[in-house]
Residue frames relative to the residue before (quaternion, step in Angstrom):
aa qw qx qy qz dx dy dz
X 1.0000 0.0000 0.0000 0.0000 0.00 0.00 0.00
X 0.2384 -0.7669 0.5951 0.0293 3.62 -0.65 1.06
X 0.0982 -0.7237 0.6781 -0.0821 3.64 -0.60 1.60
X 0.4393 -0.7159 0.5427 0.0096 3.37 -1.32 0.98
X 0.0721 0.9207 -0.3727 0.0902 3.92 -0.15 -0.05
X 0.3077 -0.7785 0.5456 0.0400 3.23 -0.26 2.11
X 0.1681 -0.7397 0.6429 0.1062 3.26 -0.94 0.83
X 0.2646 -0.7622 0.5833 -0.0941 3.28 -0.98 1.32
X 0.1949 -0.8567 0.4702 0.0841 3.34 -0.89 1.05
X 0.0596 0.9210 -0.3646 0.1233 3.31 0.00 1.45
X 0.4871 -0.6977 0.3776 0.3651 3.41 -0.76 1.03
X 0.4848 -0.7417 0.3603 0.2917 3.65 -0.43 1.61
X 0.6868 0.4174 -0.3754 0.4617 3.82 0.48 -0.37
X 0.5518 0.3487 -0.6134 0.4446 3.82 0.50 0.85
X 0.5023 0.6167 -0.4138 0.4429 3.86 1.04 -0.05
X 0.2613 -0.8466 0.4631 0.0210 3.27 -0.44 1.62
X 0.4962 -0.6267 0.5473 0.2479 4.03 -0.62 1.29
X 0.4621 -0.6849 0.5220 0.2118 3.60 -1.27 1.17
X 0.4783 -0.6234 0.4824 0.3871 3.89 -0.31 0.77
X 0.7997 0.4242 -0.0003 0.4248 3.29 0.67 -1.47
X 0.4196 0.7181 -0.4936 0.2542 3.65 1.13 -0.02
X 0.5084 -0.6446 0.5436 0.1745 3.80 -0.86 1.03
X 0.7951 0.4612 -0.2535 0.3015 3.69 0.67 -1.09
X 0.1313 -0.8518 0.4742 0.1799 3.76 -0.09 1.00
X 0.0400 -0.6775 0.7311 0.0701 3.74 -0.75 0.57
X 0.2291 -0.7281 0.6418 0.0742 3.40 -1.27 1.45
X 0.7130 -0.5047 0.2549 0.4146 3.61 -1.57 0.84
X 0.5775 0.4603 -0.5054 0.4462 4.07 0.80 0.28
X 0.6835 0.5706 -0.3213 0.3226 3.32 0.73 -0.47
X 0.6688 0.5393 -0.1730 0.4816 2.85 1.56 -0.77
X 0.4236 0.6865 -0.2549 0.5333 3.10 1.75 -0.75
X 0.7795 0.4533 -0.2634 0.3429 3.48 0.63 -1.23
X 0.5857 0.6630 -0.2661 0.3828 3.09 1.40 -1.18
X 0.5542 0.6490 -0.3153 0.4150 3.58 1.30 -1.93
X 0.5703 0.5272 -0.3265 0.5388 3.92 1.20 -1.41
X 0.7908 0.3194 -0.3888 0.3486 3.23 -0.48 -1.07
X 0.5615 0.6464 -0.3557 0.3746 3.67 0.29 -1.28
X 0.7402 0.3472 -0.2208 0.5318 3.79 0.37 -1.78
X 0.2976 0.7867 -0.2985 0.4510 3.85 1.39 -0.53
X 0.9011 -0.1126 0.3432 0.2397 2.55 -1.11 -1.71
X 0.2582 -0.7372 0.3086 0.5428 3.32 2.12 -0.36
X 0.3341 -0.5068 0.6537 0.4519 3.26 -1.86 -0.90
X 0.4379 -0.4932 0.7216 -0.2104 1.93 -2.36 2.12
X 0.7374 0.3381 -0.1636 0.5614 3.83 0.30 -0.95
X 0.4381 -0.6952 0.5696 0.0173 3.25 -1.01 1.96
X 0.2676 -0.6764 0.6648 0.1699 3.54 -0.77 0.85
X 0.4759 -0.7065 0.5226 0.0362 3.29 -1.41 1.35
X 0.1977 0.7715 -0.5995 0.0799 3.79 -0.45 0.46
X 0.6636 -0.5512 0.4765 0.1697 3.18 -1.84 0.39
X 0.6660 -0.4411 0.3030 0.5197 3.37 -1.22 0.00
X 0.7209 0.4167 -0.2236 0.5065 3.82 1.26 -0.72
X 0.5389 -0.5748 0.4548 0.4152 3.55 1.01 0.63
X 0.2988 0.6737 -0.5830 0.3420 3.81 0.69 0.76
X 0.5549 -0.5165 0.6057 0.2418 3.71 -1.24 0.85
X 0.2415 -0.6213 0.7438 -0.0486 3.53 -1.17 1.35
X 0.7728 -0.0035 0.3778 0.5099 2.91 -0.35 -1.65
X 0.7583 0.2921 -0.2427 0.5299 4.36 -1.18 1.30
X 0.2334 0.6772 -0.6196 0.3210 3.33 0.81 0.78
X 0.8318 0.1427 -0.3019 0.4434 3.80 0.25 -0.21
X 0.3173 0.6087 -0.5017 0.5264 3.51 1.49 0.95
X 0.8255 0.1587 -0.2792 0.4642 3.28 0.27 -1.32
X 0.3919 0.4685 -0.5817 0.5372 4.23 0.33 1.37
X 0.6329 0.5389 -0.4939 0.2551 3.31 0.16 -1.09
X 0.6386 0.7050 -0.1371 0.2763 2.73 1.60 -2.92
X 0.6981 0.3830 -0.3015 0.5244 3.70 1.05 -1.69
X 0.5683 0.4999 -0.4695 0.4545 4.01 0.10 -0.44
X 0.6599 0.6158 -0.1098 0.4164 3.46 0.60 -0.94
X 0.3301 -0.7687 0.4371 0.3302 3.32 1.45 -0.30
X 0.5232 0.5753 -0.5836 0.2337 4.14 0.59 -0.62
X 0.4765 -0.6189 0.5706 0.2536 3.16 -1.48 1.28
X 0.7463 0.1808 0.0316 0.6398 3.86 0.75 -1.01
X 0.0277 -0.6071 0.7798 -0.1502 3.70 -1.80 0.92
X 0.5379 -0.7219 0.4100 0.1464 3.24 -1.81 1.23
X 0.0104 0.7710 -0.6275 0.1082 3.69 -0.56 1.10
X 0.5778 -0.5314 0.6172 0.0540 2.57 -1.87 1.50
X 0.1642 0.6748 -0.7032 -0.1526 3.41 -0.99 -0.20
X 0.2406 -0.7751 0.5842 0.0125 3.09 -1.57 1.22
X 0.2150 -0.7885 0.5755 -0.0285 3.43 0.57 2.15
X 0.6485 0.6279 -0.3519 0.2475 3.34 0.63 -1.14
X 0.8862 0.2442 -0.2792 0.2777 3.55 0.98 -1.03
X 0.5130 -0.5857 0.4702 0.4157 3.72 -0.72 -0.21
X 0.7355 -0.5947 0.1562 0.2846 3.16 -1.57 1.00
X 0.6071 0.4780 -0.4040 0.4896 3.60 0.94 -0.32
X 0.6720 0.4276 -0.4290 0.4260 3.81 0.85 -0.43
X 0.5579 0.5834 -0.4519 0.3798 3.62 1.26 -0.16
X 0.7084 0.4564 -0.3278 0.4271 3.37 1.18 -0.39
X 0.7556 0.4774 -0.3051 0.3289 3.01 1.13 -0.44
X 0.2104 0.8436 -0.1937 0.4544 2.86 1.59 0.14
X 0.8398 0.3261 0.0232 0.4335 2.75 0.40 -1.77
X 0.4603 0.4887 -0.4831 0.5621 3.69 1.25 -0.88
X 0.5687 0.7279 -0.3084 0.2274 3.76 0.19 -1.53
X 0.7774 0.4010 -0.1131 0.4713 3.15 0.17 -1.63
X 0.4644 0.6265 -0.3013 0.5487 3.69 1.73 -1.59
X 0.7572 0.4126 -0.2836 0.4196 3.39 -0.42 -1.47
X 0.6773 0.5103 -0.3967 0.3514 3.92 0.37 -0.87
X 0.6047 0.6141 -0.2499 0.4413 3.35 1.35 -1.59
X 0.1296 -0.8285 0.5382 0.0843 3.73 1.38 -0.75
X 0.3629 0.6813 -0.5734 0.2744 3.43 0.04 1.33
X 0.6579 -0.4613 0.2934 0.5180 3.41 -1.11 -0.93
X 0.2332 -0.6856 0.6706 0.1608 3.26 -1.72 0.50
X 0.3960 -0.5546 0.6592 0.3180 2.49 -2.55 0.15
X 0.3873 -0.7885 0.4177 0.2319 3.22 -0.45 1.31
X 0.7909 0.3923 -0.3133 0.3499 3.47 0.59 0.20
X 0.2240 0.7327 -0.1660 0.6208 2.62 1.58 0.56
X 0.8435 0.1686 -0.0581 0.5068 3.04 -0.36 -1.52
X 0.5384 0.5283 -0.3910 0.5274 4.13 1.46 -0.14
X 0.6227 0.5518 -0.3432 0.4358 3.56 0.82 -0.41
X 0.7947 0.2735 -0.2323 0.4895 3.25 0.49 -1.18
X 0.5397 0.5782 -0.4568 0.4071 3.67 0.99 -0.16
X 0.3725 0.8004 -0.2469 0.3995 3.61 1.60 -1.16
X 0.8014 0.5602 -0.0034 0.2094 2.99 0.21 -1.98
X 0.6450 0.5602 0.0069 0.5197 2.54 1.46 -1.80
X 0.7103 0.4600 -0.2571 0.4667 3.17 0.28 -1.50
X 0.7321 0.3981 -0.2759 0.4789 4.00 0.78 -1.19
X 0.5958 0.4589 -0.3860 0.5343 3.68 0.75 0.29
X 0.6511 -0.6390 0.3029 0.2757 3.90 1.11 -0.48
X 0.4550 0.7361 -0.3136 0.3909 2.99 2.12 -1.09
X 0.4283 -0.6877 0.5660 0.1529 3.86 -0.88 0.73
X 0.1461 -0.8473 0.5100 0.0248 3.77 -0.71 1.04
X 0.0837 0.8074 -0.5626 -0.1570 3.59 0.86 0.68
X 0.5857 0.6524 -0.3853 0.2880 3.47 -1.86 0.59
X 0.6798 0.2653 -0.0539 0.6816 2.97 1.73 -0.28
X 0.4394 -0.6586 0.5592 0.2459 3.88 -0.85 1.34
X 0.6315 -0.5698 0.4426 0.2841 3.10 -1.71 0.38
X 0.4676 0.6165 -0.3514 0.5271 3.71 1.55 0.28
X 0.9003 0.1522 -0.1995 0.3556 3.04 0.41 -0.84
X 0.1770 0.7447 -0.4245 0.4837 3.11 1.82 0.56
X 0.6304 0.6680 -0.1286 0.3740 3.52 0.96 -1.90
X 0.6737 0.4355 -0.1146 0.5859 3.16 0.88 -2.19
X 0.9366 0.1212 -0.2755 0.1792 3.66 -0.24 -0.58
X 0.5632 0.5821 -0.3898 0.4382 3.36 1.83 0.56
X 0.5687 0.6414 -0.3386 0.3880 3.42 1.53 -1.49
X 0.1936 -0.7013 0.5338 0.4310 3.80 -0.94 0.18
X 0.4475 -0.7796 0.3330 0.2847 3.56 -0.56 1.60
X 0.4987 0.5048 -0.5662 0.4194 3.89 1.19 0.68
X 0.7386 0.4814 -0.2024 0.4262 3.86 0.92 -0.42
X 0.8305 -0.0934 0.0323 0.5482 3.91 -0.70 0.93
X 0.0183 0.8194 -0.4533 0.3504 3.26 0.70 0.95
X 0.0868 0.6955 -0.7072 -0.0927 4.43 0.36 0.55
X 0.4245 -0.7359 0.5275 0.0012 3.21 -0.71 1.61
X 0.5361 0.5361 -0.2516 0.6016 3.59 1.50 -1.41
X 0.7572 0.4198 -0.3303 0.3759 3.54 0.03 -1.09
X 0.7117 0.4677 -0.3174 0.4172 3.62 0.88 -0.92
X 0.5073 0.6998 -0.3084 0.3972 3.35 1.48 -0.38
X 0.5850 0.6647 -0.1254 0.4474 2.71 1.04 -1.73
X 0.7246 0.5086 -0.1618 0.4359 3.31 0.45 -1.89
X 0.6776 0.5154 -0.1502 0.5026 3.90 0.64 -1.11
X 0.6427 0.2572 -0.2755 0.6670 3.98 0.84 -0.74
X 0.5314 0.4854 -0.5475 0.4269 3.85 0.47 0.13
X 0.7934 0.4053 -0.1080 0.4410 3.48 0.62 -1.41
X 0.4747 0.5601 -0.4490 0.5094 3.68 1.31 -0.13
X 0.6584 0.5155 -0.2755 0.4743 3.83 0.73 -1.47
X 0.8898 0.2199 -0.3309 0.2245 3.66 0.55 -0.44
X 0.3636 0.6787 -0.3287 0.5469 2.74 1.85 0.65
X 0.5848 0.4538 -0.3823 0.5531 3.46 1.06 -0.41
X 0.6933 0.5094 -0.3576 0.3632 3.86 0.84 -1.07
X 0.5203 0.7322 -0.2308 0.3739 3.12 1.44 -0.86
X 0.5845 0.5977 -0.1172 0.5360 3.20 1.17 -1.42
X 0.8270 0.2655 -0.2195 0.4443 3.19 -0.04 -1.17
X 0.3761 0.8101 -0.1748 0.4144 3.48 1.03 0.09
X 0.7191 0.4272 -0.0022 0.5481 3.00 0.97 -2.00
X 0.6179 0.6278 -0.1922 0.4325 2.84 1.47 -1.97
X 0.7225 0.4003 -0.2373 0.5113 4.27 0.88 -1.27
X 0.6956 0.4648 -0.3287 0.4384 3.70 0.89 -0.35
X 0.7984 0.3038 -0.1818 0.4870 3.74 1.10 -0.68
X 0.5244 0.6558 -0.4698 0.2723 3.56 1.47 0.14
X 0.7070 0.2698 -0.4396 0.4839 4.04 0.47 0.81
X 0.6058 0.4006 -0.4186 0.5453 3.34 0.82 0.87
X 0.4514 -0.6192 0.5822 0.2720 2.84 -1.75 -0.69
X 0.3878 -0.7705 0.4739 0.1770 3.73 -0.88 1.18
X 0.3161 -0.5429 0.6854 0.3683 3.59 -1.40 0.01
X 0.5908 -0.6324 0.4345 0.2495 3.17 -1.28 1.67
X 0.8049 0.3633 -0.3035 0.3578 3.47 0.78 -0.76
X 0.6293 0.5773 -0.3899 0.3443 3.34 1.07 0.24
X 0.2814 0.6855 -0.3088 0.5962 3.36 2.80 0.27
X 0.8908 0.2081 0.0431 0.4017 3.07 -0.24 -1.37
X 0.4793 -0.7772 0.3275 0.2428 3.53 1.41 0.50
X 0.6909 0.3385 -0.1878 0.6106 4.16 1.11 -0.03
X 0.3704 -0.5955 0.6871 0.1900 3.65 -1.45 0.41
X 0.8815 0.0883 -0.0275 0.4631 3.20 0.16 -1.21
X 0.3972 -0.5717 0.7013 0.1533 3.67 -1.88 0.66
X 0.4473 -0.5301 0.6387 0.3331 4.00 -1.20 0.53
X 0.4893 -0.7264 0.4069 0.2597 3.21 -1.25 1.56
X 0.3063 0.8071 -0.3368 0.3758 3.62 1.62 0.27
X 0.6788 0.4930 -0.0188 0.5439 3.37 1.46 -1.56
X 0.4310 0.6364 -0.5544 0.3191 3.45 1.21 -1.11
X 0.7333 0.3990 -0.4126 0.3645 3.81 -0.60 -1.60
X 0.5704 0.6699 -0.2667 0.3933 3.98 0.57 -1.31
X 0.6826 0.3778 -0.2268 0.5830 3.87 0.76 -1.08
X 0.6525 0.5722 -0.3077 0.3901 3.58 0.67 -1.21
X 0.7216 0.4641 -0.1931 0.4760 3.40 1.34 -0.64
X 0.6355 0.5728 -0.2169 0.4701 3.06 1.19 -0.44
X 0.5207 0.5319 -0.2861 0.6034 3.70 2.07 -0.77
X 0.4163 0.5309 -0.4714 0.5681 3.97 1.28 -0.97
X 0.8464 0.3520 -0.2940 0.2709 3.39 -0.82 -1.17
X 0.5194 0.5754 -0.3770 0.5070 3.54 1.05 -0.91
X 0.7980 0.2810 -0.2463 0.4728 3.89 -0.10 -1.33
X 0.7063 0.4817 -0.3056 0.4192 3.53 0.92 0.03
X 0.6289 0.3239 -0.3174 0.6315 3.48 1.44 0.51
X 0.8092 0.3092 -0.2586 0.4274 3.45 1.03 -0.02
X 0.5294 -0.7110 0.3383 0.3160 3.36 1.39 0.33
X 0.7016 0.5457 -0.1418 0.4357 3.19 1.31 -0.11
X 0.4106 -0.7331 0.4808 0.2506 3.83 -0.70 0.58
X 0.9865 -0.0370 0.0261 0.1571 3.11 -1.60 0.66
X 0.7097 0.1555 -0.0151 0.6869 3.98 0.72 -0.75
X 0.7389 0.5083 -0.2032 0.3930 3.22 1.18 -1.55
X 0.6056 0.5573 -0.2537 0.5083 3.49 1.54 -0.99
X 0.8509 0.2420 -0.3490 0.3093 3.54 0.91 -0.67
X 0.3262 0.8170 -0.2099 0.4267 2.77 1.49 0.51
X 0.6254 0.4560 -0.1057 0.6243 3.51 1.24 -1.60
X 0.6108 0.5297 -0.3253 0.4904 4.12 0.99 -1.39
X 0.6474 0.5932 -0.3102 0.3645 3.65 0.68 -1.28
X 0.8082 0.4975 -0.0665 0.3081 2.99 0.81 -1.23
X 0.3121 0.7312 -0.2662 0.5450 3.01 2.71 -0.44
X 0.7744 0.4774 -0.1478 0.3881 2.98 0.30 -2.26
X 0.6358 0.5438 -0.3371 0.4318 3.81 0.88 -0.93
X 0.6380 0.5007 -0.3968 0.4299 3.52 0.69 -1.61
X 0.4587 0.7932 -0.2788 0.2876 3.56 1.13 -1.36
X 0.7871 0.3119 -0.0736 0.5271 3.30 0.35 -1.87
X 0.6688 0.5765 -0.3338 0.3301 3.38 0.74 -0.76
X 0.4868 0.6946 -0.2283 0.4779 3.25 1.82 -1.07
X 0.7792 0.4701 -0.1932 0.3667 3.85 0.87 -1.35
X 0.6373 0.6564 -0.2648 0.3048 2.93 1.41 -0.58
């Protein structure tokens, strides 16, 4: 099916923020965006509804007002109906793969699913995990099952990294698979480096480094 789309140029504060949107963008992120935008401009059409409701560019259309733009491109999708607006949205969220509120994002998934509306973007596990209530019908075997599947390739993974980067030196984030932590967490990690150099006698890189290697001998030991 081939859909078409008038872009409209609209002034971004008449463009109303979803009550219920799942996707959180914290004030660096937004920060980052304000850069690009003044940068490089905006290219990426904010999505809205028949009521000028946020689809898709909730931290476009912040970036856009911080940014000073008087006007920014938007889609409106008249065409769909209110459960595809939501789905839609989980959709487009889920692709972008970022953080959630998790209650939230169980609510409106909830919703959906008990009305019939398809959510693509999301496996039939974890569909499971965040709608099912996890004290009720629960295949315990299967989730078991599922978790020593995914422990083992994470371990293969590891050792991997571990034969390809042991006479050099790695980019931490290319170890541990993320750059950044929500500045929410910041204090939380800091503590957690306290404890590292304080059980391993050692500072920084070296401390998490020496702790890793605790925790590994550790696991390797149980097996």
């Amino acid at each position: 099916m081939k859909n078409e789309f008038k872009i409209e140029y609209l002034d971004p504060r008449t463009l109303v923020p979803y009550e219920e949107n799942a996707k959180i963008h914290d004030e660096q992120q937004i920060a980052d965006l304000v850069k690009a935008i003044q940068k490089r401009g905006f290219d990426q059409p904010i999505t809205v509804d028949a009521r000028m409701v946020i689809i898709t560019g909730h931290g476009r259309r912040e970036a856009a007002i911080q940014a000073g733009m008087k006007t920014v491109p938007v889609i409106v999708r008249r065409d769909l109906s209110e459960e595809e607006t939501r789905a839609k949205r989980l959709e487009d969220n889920r692709l972008a793969s970022t953080d959630y509120d998790s209650l939230k994002l169980q609510r409106e998934l909830k919703e959906l699913i008990d009305v019939e509306i398809d959510v693509f973007g999301f496996s039939d596990r974890e569909l499971s995990v965040l709608v099912e209530d996890m004290t009720r019908d629960m295949d315990v075997d299967s989730l078991v099952s599922d978790l020593a599947t995914e422990s083992e390739r994470q371990r293969e993974e590891h050792e991997e990294i571990s034969s390809t980067v042991a006479a050099g030196t790695a980019r931490i984030t290319d170890v541990l698979g993320f750059k950044e932590i929500p500045m929410s967490e910041a204090i939380t990690v800091g503590d957690l480096m306290a404890y590292m150099e304080d059980q391993t006698g050692e500072f920084g890189v070296s401390a998490f480094i020496a702790f890793a290697r605790q925790i590994s001998a550790e696991m390797n030991a149980d097996e």
